[in-house]
C-alpha positions in Angstrom: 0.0 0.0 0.0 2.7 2.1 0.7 4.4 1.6 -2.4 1.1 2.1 -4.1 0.7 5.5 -2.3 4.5 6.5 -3.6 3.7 5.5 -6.8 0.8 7.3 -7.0 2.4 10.6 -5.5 4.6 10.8 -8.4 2.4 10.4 -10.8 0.2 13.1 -9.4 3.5 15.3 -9.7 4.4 14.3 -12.9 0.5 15.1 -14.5 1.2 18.5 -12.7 4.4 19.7 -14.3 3.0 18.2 -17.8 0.2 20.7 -17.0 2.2 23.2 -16.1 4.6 23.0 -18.8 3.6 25.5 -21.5 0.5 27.4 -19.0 3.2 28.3 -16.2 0.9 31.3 -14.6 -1.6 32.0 -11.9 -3.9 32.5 -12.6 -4.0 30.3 -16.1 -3.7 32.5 -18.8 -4.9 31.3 -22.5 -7.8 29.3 -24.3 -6.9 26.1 -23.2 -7.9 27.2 -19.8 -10.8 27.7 -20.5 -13.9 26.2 -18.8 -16.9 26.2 -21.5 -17.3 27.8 -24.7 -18.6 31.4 -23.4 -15.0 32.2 -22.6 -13.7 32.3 -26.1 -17.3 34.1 -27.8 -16.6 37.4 -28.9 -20.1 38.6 -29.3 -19.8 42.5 -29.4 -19.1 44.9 -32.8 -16.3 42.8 -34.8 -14.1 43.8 -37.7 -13.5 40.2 -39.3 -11.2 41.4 -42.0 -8.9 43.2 -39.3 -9.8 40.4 -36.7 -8.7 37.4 -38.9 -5.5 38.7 -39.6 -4.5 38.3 -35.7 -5.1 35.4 -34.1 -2.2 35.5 -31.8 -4.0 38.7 -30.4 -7.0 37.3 -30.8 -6.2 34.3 -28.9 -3.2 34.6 -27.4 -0.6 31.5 -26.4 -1.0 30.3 -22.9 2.7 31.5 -22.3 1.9 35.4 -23.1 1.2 37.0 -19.8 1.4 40.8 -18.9 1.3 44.1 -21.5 3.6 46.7 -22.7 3.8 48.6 -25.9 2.4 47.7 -28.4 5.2 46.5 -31.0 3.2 45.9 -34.1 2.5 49.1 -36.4 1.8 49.0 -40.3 2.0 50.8 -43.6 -1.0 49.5 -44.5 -2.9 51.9 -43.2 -0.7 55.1 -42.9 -2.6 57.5 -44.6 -0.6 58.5 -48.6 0.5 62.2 -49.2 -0.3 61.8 -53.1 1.4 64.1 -55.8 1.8 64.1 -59.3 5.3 62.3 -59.6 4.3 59.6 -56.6 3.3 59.1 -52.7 5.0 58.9 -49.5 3.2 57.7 -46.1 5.1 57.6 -42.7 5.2 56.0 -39.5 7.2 57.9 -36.8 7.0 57.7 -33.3 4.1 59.9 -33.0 2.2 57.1 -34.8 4.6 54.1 -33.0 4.7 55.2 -29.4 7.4 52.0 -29.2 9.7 53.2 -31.7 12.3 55.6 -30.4 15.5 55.1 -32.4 13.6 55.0 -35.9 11.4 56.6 -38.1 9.8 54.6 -41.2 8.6 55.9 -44.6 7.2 54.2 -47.7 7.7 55.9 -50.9 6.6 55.8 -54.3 8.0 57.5 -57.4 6.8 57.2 -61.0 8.9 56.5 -64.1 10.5 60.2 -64.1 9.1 61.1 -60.5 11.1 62.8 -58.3 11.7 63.3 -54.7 13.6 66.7 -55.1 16.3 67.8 -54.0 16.6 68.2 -50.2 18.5 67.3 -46.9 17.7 65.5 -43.4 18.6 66.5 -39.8 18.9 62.5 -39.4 20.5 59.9 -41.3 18.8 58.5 -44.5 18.8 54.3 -45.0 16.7 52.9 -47.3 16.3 49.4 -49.4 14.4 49.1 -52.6 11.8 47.1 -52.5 10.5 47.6 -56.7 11.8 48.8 -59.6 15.2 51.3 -60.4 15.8 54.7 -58.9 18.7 57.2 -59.2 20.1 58.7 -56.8 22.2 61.5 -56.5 24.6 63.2 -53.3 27.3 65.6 -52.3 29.5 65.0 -49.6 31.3 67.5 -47.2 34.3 67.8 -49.2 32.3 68.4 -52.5 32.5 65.0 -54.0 29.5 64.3 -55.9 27.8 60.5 -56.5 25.4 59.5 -59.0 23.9 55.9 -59.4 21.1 53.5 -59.8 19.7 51.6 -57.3 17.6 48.2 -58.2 15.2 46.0 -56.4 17.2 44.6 -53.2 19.9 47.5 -52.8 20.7 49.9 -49.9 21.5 53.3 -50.0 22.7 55.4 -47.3 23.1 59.3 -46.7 24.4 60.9 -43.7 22.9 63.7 -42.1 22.7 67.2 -43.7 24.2 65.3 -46.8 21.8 66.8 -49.8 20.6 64.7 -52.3 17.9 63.6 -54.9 15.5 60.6 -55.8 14.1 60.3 -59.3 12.1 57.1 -60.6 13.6 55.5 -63.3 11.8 53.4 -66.2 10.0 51.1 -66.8 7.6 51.7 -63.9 9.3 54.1 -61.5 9.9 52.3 -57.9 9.3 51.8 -54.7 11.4 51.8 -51.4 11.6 52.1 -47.5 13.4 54.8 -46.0 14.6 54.5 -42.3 15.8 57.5 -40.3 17.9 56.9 -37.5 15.3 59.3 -35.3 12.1 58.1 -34.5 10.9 61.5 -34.0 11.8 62.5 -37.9 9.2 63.1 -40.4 9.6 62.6 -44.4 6.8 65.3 -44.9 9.3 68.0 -42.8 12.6 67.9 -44.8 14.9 70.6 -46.0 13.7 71.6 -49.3 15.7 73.5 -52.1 12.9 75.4 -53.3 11.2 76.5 -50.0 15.1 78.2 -49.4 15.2 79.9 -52.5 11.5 80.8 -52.4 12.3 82.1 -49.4 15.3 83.8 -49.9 15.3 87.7 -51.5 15.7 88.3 -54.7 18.3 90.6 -54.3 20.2 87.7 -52.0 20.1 85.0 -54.8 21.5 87.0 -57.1 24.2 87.9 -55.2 24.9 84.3 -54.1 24.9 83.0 -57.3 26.6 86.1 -59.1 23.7 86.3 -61.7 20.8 89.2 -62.6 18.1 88.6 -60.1 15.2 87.9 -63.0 17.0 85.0 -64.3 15.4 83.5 -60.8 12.1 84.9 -61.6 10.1 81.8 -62.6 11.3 79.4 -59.5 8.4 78.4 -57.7 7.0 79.9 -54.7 5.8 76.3 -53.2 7.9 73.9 -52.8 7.6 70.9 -55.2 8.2 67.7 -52.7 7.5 65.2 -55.1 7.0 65.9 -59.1 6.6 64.6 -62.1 9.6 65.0 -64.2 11.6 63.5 -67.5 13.1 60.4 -67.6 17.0 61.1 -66.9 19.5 60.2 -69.7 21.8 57.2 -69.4 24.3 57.1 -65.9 27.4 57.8 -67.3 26.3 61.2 -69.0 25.1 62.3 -65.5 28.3 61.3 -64.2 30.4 63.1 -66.8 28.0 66.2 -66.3 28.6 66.3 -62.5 32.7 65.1 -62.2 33.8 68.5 -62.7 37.2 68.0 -60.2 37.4 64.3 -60.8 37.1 63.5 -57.2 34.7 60.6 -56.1 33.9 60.0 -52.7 36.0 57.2 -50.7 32.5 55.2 -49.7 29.7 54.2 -52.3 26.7 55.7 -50.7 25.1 52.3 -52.1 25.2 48.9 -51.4 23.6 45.9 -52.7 22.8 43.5 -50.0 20.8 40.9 -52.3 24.5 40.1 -53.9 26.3 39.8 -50.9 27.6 36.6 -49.3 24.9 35.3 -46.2 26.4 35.8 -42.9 24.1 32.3 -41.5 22.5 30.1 -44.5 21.2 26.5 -43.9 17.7 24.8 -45.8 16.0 26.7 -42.9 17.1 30.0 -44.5 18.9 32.8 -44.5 20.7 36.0 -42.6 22.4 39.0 -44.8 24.3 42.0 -43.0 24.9 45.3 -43.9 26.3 47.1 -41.2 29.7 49.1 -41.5 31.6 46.6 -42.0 30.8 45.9 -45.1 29.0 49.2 -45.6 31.5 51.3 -44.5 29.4 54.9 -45.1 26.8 53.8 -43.0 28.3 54.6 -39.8 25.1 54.9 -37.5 22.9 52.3 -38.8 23.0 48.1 -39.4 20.6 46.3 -40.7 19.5 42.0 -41.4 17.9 41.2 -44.1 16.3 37.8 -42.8 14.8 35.2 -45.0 12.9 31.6 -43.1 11.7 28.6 -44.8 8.1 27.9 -44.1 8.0 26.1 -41.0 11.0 27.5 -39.7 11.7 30.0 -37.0 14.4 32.4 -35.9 16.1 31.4 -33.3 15.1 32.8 -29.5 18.0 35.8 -29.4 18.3 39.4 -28.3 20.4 42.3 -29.7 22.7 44.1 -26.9 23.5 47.3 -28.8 20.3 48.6 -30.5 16.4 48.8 -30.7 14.8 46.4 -33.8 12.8 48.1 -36.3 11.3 45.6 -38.5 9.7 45.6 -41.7 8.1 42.6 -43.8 8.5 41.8 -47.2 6.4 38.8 -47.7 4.9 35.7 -46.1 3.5 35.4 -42.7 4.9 35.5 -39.2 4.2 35.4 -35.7 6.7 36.9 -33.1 6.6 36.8 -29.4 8.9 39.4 -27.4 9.8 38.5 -24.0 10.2 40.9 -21.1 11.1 41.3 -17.6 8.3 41.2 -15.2 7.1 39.1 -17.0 5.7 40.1 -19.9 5.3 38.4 -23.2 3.8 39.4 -26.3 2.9 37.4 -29.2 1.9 39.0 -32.4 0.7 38.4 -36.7 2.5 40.2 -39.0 1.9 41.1 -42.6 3.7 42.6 -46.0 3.6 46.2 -45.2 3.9 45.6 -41.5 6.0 46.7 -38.8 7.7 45.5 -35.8 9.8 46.7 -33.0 11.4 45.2 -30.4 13.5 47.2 -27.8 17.4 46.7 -27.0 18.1 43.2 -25.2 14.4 42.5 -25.0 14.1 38.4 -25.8 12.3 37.3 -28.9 11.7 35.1 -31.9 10.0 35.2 -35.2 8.1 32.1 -36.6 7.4 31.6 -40.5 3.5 30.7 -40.0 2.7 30.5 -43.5 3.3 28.2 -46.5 5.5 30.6 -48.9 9.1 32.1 -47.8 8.5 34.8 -44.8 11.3 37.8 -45.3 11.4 40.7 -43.4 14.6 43.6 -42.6 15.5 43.9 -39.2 17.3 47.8 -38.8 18.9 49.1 -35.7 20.6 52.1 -35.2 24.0 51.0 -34.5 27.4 51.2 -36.5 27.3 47.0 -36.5 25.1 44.3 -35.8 25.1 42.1 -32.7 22.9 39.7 -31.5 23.4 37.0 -29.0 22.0 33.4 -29.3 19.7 32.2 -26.4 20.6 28.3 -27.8 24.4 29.3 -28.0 24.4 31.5 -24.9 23.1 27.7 -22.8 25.6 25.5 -25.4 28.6 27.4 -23.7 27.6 27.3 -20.4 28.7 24.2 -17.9 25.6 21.6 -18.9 25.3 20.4 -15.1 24.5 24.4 -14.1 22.3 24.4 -17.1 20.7 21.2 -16.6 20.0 22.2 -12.9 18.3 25.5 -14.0 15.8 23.7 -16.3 15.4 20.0 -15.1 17.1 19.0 -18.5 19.8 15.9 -19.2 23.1 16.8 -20.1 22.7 14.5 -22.9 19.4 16.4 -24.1 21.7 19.9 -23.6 24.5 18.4 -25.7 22.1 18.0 -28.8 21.4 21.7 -28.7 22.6 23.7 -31.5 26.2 25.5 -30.7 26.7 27.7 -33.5 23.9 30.5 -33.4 22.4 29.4 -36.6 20.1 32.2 -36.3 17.5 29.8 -38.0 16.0 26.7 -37.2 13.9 24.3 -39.7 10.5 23.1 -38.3 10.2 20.1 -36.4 
């Protein structure tokens, strides 16, 4: 009887921690939990269209417990500032109460478009995400650069660095900007025509050494965006502008989709621009993160900057872990954006059947991120196994190389 009672003692703890195990708070938190249907009816006025496209907040995972910012925002529904030449819409931190360190804009610019020519308080990344665009820049020494930028590439423009967009053909492009402030606004840049229209006459003339009517006809609003001609071929722009024959050290450009993978397995794949490789771009890093269907990446955190996210294509679901605790797990989208603070815990999951890619930017000179799997694979395995009831022998099939993404199971 005695042995019976053991027996039956353990088993009562074992059922308990298998209970436990996944559903760790008091009270319970999650579906699972609960105790007839009524819990999980949502009777009241309903969105389905917006509703459908987040289940995790919807219903939750029995492991997310607490609040915090919210870390999901979206382009999607950022209202367009439309003008003849293209569009821009923004979301800063006024929008994105989470999202300190960056400020995100989507443009648009038609074959011949233009984003004229203008300057920013903050630094200027972007990557094209359609089409061909030129760009053009000066730097402090007066070294000027011209080039094209394609689907995939980076370009990168340091603060008060002036410098133009124009859509090339066949169908203009599109691209995300990043600005290493979240406070900064696309829609509040330094213009050239609001300083000339706002300049005297009498001023211009003298600063350019020419009759004051030959500036008679620039405009007295300032353009933004326009519609403008289709440029001629790169190398006549670049003959027209190389008057000294100097060329800056740096491109101002950089195209990530050609560059080597820093992590690459049939789960997919990490790319890094950062300046180390992109040696102009002093003050921000970026990932350009591509996951099988299925897969995940890894449970990490980065040490030296915030995460501003922004998804390509596919479908994911992140969680963010926080002290307190506090988890969060959220859907994300094509046009979507995420944020997760400095050494905040967290992991992405591809949850749909096509490739999920998204851009992970962080305003930092390099990128750093520290593996949770590698952190435990180089940590004694008894002091591990103590902390999480786990055989060594489990502990030693962990992965110890920060593969930064796992297949599914």
């Amino acid at each position: 009887m005695l042995a019976a009672s053991a027996m039956g003692a353990v088993m009562t703890a074992t059922a308990a921690r298998a209970a436990a195990f996944g559903n760790p708070d008091q009270p319970p938190q999650g579906a699972i939990n609960a105790s007839g249907p009524g819990n999980l009816k949502d009777p009241g006025p309903r969105d389905e269209a917006i509703g459908n496209q987040f289940p995790s907040a919807t219903s939750p995972p029995a492991t997310d417990i607490g609040g915090g910012a919210l870390d999901w925002a979206s382009f999607n529904n950022a209202p367009k500032r439309i003008q003849d030449g293209g569009w821009a819409r923004q979301v800063t931190q006024r929008d994105f109460a989470i999202s300190s360190t960056i400020a995100g804009v989507n443009m648009r610019l038609t074959a011949g478009g233009i984003r004229e020519l203008h300057w920013h308080q903050a630094a200027e990344w972007a990557i094209m995400t359609y089409g061909s665009c030129r760009v053009t820049v000066l730097d402090t020494v007066g070294r000027p650069f011209v080039a094209d930028v394609n689907e995939g590439d980076l370009w990168y423009f340091p603060p008060g660095y002036p410098h133009s967009l124009q859509g090339l053909g066949p169908d203009g492009c599109e691209f995300v900007i990043c600005f290493d402030d979240g406070g900064a606004s696309e829609f509040n840049t330094l213009l050239l025509t609001d300083w000339i229209a706002h300049t005297p006459p009498d001023v211009l003339a003298k600063n350019f050494g020419v009759p004051a009517e030959t500036l008679a006809k620039v405009p007295l609003h300032d353009l933004w965006i326009f519609q403008g001609t289709l440029p001629g071929d790169l190398a006549s722009d670049r003959a027209a502008i190389s008057k000294s024959g100097h060329v800056p050290p740096h491109p101002f450009i950089f195209k990530l989709g050609s560059w080597a993978p820093a992590k690459q397995s049939k789960a997919g794949e990490i790319r890094v621009a950062d300046s180390n490789s992109f040696p102009i771009s002093t003050t921000i890093a970026a990932a350009l993160v591509t996951v099988r269907p299925g897969g995940i990446r890894e449970m990490h955190w980065h040490p030296n900057a915030d995460e501003w996210q922004y998804y390509l294509k596919g479908k994911a679901r992140m969680t963010v872990f926080n002290a307190g605790p506090n988890a969060r797990t959220m859907d994300f989208h094509p046009g979507d954006i995420g944020y997760v603070k400095r050494n905040i815990g967290h992991y992405v999951e591809n949850v749909g059947d096509t490739d999920l890619q998204f851009i992970g930017v962080f305003r930092a000179p390099r990128y750093e991120e520290i593996s949770l799997s590698d952190w435990l694979t180089h940590t004694p395995p008894a002091l591990v196994a103590q902390h999480l009831h786990v055989d060594e022998s489990a502990i030693a099939k962990w992965p110890d190389n920060a593969p930064g993404i796992m297949p599914g199971s």
